[in-house]
C-alpha positions as CSV (number, residue, x, y, z in Angstrom):
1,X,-4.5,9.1,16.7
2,X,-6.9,8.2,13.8
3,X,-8.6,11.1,14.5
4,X,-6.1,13.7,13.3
5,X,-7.6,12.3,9.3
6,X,-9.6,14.7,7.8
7,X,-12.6,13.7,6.3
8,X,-13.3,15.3,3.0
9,X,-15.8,14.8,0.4
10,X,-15.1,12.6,-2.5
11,X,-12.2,11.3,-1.4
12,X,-10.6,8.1,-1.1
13,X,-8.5,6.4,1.9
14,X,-6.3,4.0,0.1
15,X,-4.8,1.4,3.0
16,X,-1.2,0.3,2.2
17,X,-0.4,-2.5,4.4
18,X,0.6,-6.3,4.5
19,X,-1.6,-8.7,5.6
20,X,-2.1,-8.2,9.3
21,X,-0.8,-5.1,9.8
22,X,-4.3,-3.8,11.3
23,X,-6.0,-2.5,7.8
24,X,-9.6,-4.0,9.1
25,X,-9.1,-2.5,12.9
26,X,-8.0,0.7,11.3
27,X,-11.7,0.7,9.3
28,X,-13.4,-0.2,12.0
29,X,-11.8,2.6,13.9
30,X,-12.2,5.0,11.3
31,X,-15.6,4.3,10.7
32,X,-16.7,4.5,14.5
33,X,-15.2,8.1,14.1
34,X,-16.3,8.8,10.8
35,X,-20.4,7.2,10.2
36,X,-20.6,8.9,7.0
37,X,-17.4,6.7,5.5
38,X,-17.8,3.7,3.4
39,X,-15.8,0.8,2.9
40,X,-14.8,-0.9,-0.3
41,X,-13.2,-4.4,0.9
42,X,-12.7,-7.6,-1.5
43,X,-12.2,-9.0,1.7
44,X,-15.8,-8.2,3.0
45,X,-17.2,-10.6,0.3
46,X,-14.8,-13.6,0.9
47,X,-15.6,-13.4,5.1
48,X,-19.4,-13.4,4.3
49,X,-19.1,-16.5,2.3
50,X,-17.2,-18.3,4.5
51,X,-19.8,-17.2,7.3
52,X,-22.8,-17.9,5.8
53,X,-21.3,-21.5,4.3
54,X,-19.3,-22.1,7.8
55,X,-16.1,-22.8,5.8
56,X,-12.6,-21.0,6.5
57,X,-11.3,-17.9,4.8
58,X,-8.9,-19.8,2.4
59,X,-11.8,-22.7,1.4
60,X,-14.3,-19.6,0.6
61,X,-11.6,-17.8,-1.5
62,X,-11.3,-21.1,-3.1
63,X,-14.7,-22.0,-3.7
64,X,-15.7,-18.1,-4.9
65,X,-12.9,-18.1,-7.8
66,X,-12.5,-14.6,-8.8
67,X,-16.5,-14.0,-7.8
68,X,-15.6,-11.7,-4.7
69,X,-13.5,-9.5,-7.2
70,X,-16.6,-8.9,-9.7
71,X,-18.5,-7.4,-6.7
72,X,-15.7,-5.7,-5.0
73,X,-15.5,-3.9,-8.9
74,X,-19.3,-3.1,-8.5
75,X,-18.8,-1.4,-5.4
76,X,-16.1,0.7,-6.3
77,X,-17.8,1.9,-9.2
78,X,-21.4,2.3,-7.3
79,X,-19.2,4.3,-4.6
80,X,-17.5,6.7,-7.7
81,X,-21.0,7.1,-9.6
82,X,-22.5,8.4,-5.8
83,X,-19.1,10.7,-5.4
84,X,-18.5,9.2,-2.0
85,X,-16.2,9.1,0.0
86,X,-14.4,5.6,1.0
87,X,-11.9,3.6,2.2
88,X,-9.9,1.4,-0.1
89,X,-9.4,-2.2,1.9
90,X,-6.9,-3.9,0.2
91,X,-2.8,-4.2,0.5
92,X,-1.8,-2.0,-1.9
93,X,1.5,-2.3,-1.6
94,X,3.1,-2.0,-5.1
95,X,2.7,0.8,-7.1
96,X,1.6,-1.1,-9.8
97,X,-1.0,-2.5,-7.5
98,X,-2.0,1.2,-6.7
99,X,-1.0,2.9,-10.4
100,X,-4.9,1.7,-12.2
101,X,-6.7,2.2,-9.1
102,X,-5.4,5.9,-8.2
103,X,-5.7,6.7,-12.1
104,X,-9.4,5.8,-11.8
105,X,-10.6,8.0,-9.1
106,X,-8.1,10.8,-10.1
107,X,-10.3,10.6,-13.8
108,X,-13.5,10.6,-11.5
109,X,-12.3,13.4,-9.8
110,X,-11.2,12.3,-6.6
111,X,-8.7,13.1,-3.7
112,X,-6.5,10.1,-3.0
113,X,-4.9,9.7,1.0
114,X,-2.6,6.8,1.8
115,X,-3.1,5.2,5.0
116,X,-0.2,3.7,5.8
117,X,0.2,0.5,8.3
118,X,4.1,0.7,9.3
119,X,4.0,-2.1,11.7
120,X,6.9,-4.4,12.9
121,X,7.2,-7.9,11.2
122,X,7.1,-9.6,14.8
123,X,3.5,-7.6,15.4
124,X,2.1,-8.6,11.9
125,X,3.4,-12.3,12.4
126,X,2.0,-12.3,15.9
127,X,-1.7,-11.3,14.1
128,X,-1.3,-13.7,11.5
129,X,-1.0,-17.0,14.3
130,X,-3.9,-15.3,15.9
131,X,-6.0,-14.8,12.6
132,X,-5.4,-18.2,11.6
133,X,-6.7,-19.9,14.7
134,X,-9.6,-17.5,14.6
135,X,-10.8,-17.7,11.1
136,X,-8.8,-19.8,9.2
137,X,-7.3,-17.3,7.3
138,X,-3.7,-18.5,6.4
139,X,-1.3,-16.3,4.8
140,X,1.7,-18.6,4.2
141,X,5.1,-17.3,5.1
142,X,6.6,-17.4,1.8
143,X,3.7,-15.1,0.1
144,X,4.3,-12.8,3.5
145,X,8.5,-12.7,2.6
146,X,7.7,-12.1,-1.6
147,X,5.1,-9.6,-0.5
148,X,7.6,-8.0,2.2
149,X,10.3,-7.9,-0.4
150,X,8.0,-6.7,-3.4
151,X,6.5,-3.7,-0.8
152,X,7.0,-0.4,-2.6
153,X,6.3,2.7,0.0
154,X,3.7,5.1,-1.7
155,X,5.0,8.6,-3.0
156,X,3.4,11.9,-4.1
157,X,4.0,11.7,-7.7
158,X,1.8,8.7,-7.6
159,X,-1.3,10.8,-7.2
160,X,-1.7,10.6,-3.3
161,X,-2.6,14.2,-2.0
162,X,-1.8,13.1,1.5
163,X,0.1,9.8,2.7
164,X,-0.1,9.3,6.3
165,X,2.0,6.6,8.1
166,X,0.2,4.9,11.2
167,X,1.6,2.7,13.8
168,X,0.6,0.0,15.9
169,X,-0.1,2.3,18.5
170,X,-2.3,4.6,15.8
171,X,-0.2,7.1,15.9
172,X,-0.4,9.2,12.8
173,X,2.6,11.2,11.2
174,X,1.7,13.5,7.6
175,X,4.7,12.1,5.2
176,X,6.0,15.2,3.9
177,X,5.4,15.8,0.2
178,X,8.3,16.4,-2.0
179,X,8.7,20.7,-2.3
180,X,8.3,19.4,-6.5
181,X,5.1,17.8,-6.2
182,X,2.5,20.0,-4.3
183,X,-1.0,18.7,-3.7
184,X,-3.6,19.9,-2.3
185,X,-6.5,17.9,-0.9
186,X,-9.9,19.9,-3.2
């Protein structure tokens, strides 16, 4: 379960996972466990537009054009200039996608742990009916299958210290590190 992570200082929690594959239910989760935790989530600012303007997910991404980005920047770099720790919301699933942002806390110093969402296609399509009739949140099926197709799995040499797969169930399993690449978590 979520609570075999290890919470260290100054470290960062990188999610890797499609759109619904659980990356907000594993925050909340690991924030119920972990108080001290923060969250850095482009998401976030996108869901509290739409809530305070009672318009859907997609209209708010829409009508914010590139806005929620500035302060999702803002809060990464508030969290790095406090040294705290955090949890990187986003999909991350390329390792271009990952390379800038894992170079950036590596320069500020920090440990970087992949959270992995391995979840079965029928489970994330499932989420994504649900989503949609929830929030109005529609990821269409074409950006799902280029994102499916484009996923890159995470790897050592990319900087992670730790990269930890999770299920649907929660399960955790450590991804062993290549006997080339040793890194330890400071």
């Amino acid at each position: 379960m979520l609570n075999q992570i290890e919470v260290h200082d100054k470290t960062c929690y990188m999610l890797i996972g499609l759109p619904g594959s659980g990356k907000s239910f594993v925050v909340n989760n690991l924030i119920a466990l972990n108080p001290q935790l923060k969250v850095a989530s482009s998401d976030y600012y996108i869901d509290q537009y739409a809530k305070n303007n009672n318009v859907s997910y997609n209209v708010a991404y829409r009508e914010l054009n590139g806005e929620h980005f500035k302060l999702f920047s803002a809060r990464i770099s508030e969290l790095l200039k406090n040294s705290e720790s955090f949890i990187w919301d986003q999909v991350n699933t390329s390792i271009s996608a990952r390379g800038k942002k894992i170079r950036r806390l590596l320069s500020s110093h920090y440990n970087v742990v992949a959270l992995v969402l391995d979840i079965p296609e029928e489970i994330i399509l499932q989420r994504l009916k649900e989503r949609e009739s929830i929030n109005g949140k529609i990821i269409k099926s074409s950006v799902l299958k280029e994102m499916k197709e484009e996923y890159q799995a995470p790897t050592y040499s990319e900087g992670f210290n730790k990269i930890y797969k999770i299920n649907q169930n929660l399960n955790i399993k450590l991804v062993e590190e290549n006997i080339t690449n040793k890194s330890k978590l400071k």
